[in-house]
Legacy VTK file of the C-alpha trace (Angstrom):
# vtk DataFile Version 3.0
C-alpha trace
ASCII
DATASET POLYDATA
POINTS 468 float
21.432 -15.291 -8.141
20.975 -18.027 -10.467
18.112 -20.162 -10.591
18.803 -24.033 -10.390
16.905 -26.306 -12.739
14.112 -27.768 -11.393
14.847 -31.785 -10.182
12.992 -34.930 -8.650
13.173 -34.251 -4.825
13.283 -38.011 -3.860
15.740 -38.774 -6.406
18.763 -40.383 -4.900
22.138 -42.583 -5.525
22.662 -45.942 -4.272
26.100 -46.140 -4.825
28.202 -42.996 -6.727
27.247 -39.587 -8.411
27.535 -39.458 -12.022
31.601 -39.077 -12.439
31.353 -34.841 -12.556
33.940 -33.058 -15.088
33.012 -34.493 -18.420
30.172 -32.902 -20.179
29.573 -30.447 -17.874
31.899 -27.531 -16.350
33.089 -27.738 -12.842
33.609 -25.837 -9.874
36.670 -26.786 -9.655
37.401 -25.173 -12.772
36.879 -21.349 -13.863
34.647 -20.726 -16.840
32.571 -23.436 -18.967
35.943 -25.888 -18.940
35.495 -28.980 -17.352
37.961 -29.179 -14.351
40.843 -31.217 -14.064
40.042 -34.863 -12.877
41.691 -38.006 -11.763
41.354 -40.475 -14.523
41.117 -44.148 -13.767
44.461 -46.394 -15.768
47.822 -47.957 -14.904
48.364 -48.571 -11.379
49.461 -51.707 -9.791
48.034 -54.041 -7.032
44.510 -53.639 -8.559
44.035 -50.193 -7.660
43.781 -47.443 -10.319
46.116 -45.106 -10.233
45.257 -40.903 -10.798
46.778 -39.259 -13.815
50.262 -37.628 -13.301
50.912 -39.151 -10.060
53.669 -40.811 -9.209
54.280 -44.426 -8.276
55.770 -45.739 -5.218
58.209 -48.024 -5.751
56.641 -51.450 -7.256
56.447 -54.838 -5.600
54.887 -56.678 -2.784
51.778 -54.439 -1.308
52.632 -54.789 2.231
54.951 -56.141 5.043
58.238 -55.858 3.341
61.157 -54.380 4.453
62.311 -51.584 2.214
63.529 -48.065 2.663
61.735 -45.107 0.476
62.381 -41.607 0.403
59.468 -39.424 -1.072
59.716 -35.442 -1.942
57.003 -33.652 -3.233
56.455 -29.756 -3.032
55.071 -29.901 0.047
56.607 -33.040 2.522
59.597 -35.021 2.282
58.664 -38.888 4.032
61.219 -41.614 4.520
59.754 -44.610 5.797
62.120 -48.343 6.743
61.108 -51.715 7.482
58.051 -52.883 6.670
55.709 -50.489 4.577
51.998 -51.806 5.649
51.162 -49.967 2.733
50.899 -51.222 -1.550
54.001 -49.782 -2.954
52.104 -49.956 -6.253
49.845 -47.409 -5.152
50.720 -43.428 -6.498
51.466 -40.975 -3.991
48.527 -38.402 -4.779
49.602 -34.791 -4.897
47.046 -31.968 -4.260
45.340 -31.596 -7.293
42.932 -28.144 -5.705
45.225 -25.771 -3.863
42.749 -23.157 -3.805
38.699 -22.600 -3.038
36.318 -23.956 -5.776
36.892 -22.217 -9.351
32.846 -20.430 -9.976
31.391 -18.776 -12.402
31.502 -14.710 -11.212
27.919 -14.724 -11.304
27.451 -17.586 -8.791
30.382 -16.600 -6.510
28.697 -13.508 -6.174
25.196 -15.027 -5.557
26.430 -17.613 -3.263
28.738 -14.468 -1.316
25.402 -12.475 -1.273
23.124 -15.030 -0.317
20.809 -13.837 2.350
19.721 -17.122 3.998
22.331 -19.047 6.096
22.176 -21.879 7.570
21.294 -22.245 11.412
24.294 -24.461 12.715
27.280 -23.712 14.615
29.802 -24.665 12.598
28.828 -22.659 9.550
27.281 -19.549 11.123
30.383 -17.554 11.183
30.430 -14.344 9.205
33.545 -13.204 6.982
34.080 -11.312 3.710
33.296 -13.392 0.596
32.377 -16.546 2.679
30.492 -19.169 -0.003
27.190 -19.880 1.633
26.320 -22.341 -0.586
29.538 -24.336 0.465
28.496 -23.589 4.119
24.545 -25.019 3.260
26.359 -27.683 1.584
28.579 -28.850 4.418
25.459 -27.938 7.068
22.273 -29.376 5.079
24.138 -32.293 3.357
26.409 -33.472 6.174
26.216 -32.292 9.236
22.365 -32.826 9.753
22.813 -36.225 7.875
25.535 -37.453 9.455
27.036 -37.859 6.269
24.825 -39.979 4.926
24.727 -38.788 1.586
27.055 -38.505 -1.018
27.893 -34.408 -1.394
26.138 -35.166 -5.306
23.176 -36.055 -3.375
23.490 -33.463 -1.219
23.923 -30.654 -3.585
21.168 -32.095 -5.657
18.845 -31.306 -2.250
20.107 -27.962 -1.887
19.510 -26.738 -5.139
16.044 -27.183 -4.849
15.616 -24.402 -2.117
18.122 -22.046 -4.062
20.987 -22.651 -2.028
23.521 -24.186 -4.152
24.079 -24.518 -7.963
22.639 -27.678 -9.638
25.426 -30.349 -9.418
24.179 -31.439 -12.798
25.304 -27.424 -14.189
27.746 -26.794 -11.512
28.692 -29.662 -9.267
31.234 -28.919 -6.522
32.986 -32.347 -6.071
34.041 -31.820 -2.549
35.573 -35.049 -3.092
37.498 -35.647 -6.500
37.193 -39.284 -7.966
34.563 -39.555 -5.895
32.776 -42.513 -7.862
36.231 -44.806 -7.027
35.368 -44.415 -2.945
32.301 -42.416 -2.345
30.078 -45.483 -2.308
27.867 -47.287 0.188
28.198 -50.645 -0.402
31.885 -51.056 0.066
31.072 -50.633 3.885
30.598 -54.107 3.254
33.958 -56.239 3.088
34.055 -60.335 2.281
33.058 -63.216 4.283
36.391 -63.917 6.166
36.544 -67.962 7.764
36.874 -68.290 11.365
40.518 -68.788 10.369
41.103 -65.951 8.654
40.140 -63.933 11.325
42.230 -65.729 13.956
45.471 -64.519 11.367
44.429 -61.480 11.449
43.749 -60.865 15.091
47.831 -62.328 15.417
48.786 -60.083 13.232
47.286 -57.126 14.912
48.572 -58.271 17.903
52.357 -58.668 16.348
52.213 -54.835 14.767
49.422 -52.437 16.572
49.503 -50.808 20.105
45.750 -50.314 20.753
45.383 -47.137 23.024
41.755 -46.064 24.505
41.128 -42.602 25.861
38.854 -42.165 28.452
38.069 -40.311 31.729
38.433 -40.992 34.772
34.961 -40.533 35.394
33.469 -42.579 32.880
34.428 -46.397 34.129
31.766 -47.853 32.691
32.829 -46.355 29.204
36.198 -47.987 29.518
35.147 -51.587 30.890
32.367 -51.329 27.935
35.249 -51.073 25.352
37.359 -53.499 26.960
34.924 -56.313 27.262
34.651 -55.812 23.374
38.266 -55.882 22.604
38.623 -58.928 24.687
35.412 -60.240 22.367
37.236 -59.437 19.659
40.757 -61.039 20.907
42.347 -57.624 21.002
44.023 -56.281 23.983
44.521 -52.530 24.660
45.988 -49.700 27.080
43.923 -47.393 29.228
45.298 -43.893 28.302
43.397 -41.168 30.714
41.547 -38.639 29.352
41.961 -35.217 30.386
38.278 -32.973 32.142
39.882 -29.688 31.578
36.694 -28.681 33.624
38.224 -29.207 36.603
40.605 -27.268 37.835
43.300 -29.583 39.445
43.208 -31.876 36.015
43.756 -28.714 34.103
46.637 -28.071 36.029
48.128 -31.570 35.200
48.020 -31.022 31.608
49.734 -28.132 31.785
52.671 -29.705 34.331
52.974 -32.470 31.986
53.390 -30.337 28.817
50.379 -31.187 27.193
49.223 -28.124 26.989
52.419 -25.877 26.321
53.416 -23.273 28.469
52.471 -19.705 28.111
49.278 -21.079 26.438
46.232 -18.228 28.367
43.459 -20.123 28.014
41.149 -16.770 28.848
42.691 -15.079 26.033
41.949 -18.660 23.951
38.015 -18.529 25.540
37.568 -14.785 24.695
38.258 -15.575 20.898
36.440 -18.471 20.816
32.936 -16.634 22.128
31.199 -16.262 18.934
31.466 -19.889 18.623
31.283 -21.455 21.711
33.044 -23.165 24.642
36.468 -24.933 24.604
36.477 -26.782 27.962
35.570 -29.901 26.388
38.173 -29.739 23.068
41.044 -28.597 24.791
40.225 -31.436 27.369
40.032 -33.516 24.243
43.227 -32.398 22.391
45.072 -32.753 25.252
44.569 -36.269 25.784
44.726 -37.194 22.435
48.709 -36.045 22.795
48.856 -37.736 26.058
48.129 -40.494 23.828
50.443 -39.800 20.871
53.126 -39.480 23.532
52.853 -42.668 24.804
52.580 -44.404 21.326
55.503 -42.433 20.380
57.681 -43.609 23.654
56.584 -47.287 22.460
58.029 -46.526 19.083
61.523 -46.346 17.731
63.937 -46.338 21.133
67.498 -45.826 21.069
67.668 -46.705 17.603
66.200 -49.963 17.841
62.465 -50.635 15.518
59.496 -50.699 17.843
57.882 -54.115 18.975
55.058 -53.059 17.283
55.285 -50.317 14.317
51.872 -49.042 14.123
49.592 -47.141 16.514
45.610 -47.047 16.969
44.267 -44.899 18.957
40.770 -44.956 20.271
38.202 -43.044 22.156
35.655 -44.984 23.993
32.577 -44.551 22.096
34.001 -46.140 19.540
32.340 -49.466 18.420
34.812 -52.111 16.527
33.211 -54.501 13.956
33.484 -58.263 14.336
36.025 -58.658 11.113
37.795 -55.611 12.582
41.171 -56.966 12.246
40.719 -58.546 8.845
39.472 -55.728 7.443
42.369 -53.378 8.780
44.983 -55.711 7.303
43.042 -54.991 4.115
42.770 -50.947 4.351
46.672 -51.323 4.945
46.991 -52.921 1.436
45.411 -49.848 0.072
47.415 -46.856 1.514
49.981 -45.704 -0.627
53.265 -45.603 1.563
53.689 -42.473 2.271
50.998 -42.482 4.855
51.672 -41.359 8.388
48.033 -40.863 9.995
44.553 -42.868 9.070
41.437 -42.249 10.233
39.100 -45.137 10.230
35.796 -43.372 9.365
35.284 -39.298 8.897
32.312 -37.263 7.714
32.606 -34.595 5.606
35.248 -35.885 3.345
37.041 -33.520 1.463
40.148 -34.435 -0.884
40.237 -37.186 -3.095
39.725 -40.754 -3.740
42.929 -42.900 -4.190
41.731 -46.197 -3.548
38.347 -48.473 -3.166
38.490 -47.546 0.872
40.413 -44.479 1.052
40.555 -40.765 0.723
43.762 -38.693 0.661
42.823 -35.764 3.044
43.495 -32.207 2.033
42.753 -28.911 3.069
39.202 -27.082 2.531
40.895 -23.844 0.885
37.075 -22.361 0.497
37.617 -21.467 4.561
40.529 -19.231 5.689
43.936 -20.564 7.528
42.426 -18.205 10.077
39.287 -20.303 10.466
41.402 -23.236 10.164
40.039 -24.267 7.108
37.408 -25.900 9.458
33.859 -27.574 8.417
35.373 -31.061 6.664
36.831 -34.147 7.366
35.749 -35.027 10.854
36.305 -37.827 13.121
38.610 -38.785 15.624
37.343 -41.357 17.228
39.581 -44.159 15.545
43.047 -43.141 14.606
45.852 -45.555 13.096
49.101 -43.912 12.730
52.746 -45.216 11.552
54.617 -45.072 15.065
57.938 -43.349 13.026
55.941 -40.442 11.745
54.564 -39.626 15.591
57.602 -37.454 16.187
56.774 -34.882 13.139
52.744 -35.445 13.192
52.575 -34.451 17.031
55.077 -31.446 16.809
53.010 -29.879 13.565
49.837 -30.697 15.315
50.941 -29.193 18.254
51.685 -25.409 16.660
48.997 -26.073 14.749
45.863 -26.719 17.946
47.375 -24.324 20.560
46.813 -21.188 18.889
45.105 -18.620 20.772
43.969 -16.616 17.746
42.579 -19.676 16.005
40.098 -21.372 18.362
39.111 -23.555 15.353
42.247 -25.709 15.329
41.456 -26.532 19.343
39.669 -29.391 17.560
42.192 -31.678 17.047
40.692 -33.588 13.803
40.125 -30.027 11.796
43.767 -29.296 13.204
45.271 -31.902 11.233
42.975 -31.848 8.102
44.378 -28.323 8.081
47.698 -29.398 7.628
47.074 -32.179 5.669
49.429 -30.800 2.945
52.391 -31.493 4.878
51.394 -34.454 6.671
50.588 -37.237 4.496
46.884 -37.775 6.082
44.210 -41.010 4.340
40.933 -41.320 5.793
37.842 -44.065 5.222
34.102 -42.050 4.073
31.922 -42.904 6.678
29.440 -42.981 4.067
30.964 -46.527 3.700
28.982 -48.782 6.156
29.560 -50.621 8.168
32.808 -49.918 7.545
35.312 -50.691 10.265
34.148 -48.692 13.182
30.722 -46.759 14.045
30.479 -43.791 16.441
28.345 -45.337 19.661
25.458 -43.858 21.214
27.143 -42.712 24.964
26.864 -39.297 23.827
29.994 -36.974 23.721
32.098 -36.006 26.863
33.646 -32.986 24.717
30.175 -31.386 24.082
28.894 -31.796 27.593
32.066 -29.925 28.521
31.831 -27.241 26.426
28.989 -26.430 27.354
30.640 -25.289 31.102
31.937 -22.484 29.237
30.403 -19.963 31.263
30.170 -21.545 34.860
33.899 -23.112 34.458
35.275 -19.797 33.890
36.451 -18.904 37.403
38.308 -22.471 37.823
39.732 -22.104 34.391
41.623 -18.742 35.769
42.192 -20.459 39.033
44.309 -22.875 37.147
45.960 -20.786 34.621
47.147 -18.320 37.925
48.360 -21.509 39.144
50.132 -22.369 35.876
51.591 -18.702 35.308
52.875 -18.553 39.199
LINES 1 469
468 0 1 2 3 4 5 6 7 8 9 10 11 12 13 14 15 16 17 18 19 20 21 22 23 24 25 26 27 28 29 30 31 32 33 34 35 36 37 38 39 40 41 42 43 44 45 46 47 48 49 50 51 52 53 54 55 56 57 58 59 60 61 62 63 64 65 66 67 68 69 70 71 72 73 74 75 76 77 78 79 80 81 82 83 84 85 86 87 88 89 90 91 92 93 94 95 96 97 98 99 100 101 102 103 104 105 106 107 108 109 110 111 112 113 114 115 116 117 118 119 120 121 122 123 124 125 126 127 128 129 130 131 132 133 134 135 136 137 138 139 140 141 142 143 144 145 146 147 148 149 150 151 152 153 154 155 156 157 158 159 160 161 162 163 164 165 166 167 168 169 170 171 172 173 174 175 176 177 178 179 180 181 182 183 184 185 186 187 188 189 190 191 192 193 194 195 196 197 198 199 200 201 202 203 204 205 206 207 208 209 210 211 212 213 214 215 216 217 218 219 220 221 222 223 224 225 226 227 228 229 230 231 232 233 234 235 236 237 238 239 240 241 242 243 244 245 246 247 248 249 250 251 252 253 254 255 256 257 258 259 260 261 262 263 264 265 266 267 268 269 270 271 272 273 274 275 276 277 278 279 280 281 282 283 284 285 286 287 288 289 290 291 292 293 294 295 296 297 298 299 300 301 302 303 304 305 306 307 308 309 310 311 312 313 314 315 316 317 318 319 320 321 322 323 324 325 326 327 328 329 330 331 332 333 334 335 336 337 338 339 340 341 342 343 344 345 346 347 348 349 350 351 352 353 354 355 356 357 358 359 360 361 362 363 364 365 366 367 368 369 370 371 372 373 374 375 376 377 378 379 380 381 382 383 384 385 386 387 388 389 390 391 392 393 394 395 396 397 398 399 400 401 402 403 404 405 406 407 408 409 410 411 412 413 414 415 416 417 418 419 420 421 422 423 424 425 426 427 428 429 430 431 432 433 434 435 436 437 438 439 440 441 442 443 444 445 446 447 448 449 450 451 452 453 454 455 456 457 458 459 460 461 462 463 464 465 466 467
């Protein structure tokens, strides 16, 4: 395997790596060519626009009524009434339809590398699996948090022999990454007490606010209320869903949340090697509770929805103080073919389209079987156009309850995984403070998972009930 050069170990990056692709080659191309990259130049609403995309239609950057019709290779999106998007802004098309383009000689070292990392996530054994990618994606973001940029990262990793030398080889996870992969624009402008008062209205005039929680964790849910009210924002209590407990279980399945026919034993037994699923497919199914009931709020009868947009929280999520304001402002970003946003995910893997935004795309170094899992997670904080719920929760929902894939139970890999047909932005959480932060309560979903073994009588107790 190939030696990596020898670097500083404390040297780090305050804001961006060093733009990747033009003096050096690329994993994302094959060879010593440098790989294709999105060049800065031409777009409108003072965003830079990538090379060869194409423009929405121009004018105002948000809250105008219009009608557009988009078709790519992949999705066709129609969108009417207001936008809450810059039409400026290109529609991005994947630009990396296929794993990272090495060198033979460090495909086949990073295949054949003995030493893998000791996480959960990554530990999973296949033919020609890319270790480094999974040391990568353990060392440099899942044990960080996502703290670093993945330059920074793979920098780290290189030293112990686990990854090429970004410098040689870099990876770029992320394309354009010095446009959005920065720290400091977690920080957004001083906003007046005014401002913030127009933007709380306007929140109020065009976003249902939805907070999952269980029924067992009260205090969560008064906690997240008494901060919305702090913040001026109002919101509805959408149940969560213990799939721990038997009679529960047996709801979700009676209200169709879980489909019919769906044998959770059969979905346990594949999921073994890496771990329980009590707590995600509690947690996927009241995320669709949720969807539905954005969804039944939206377009009725033919008539446009009170309020167009959606957000959908769980309850460890923490809002910042200019929350509103700076939500107006991500909205002037998006290019207008959006349909779901997440407001802060680790592991970013796509590209960068604008100062705050990544278009989301699928990790094609993991299988469809694995779900291409490992990137872009983070749930916690989900904005989505209410007209697109009707085609984002039917694709989601052949994509999470798959028996044979246990990876897409987790709803936020499920949808990264389709990401090609569902027109999916998402905020680096490198960016802080950003919008939102993860809280501190712990998570529900892991606790649950863990009742894996001990839950397994009650979870055939309710699937007998479900399949008499």
């Amino acid at each position: 395997m190939p030696t990596p050069a020898a670097r500083a170990a404390g040297h780090t990056q305050e804001d961006a790596p060093p733009a990747p692709g033009a003096h050096r080659p690329s994993a994302n191309s094959s060879g010593g060519a440098a790989a294709p990259h999105l060049e800065v130049g031409g777009g409108g609403g003072g965003h830079p626009a990538p090379a060869g995309a194409s423009a929405a239609p121009g004018g105002p950057a948000s809250d105008t009524s219009s009608s557009t019709t988009r078709t790519t290779a992949t999705t066709t999106t129609t969108t009417t009434g207001p936008l809450f998007c810059n039409r400026s802004a290109p529609l991005p098309e994947e630009r990396r339809p296929r794993p990272f383009g090495l060198p033979e000689a460090w495909r086949k070292g990073c295949e054949n590398l003995a030493d893998h990392p000791d996480d959960e996530d990554v530990q999973e054994e296949y033919p020609g699996r890319n270790w480094c990618w999974a040391w990568l994606k353990a060392q440099g973001c899942y044990w960080t948090r996502s703290h670093w940029t993945w330059w920074e990262a793979q920098e780290r990793i290189a030293l112990e022999g686990h990854a090429p030398d970004p410098h040689e080889l870099p990876f770029e996870p992320l394309l354009n990454a010095s446009l959005c992969e920065r720290r400091m624009l977690g920080y957004g402008p001083q906003h007046s007490d005014e401002a913030l008062k127009e933007a709380r209205d306007w929140v109020d005039a065009h976003v249902d606010i939805y907070v999952l929680s269980l029924p067992s964790e009260r205090r969560r849910w008064h906690n997240m209320q008494a901060r919305l009210r702090r913040l001026g924002l109002d919101a509805s209590l959408v149940p969560g869903v213990n799939a721990g407990d038997a009679d529960a279980l047996q709801a979700a399945f009676e209200e169709g949340l879980i489909p019919e026919g769906y044998d959770l034993r059969e979905a346990q037994a594949a999921a073994e090697p890496i771990g329980g699923i009590v707590g995600t497919v509690g947690c996927a199914s009241a995320h669709f509770r949720a969807l539905g009931r954005a969804a039944a709020a939206g377009v009725a009868g033919g008539a446009a929805p009170k309020r167009p947009l959606a957000l959908i929280l769980e309850d460890d999520a923490e809002l910042e103080d200019d929350f509103s304001a700076r939500l107006r402002e991500l909205l002037d970003e998006v290019p207008c073919d959006w349909g779901a946003l997440s407001l802060k995910t680790r592991c970013p893997y796509g590209a960068c389209v604008s100062p705050h935004l990544t278009r989301v795309w699928p990790d094609r170094n993991e299988p469809e079987g694995k779900c291409n899992h490992g990137v872009n997670y983070g749930f916690y904080a989900m904005l989505y156009r209410k007209e697109a719920l009707p085609r984002i929760t039917a694709e989601l929902r052949k994509t999470v309850w798959q028996r044979d894939r246990p990876r897409c139970l987790d709803i936020d890999v499920a949808l990264a995984s389709i990401s090609h047909r569902i027109p999916y932005y998402a905020v680096p959480s490198l960016q802080l403070p950003g919008l939102v932060h993860e809280g501190n309560q712990g998570s529900t979903r892991y606790q649950n998972n863990m009742k894996k073994l001990s839950q397994t009588d009650r979870l055939k107790d309710a699937q007998a009930v479900t399949e008499g």
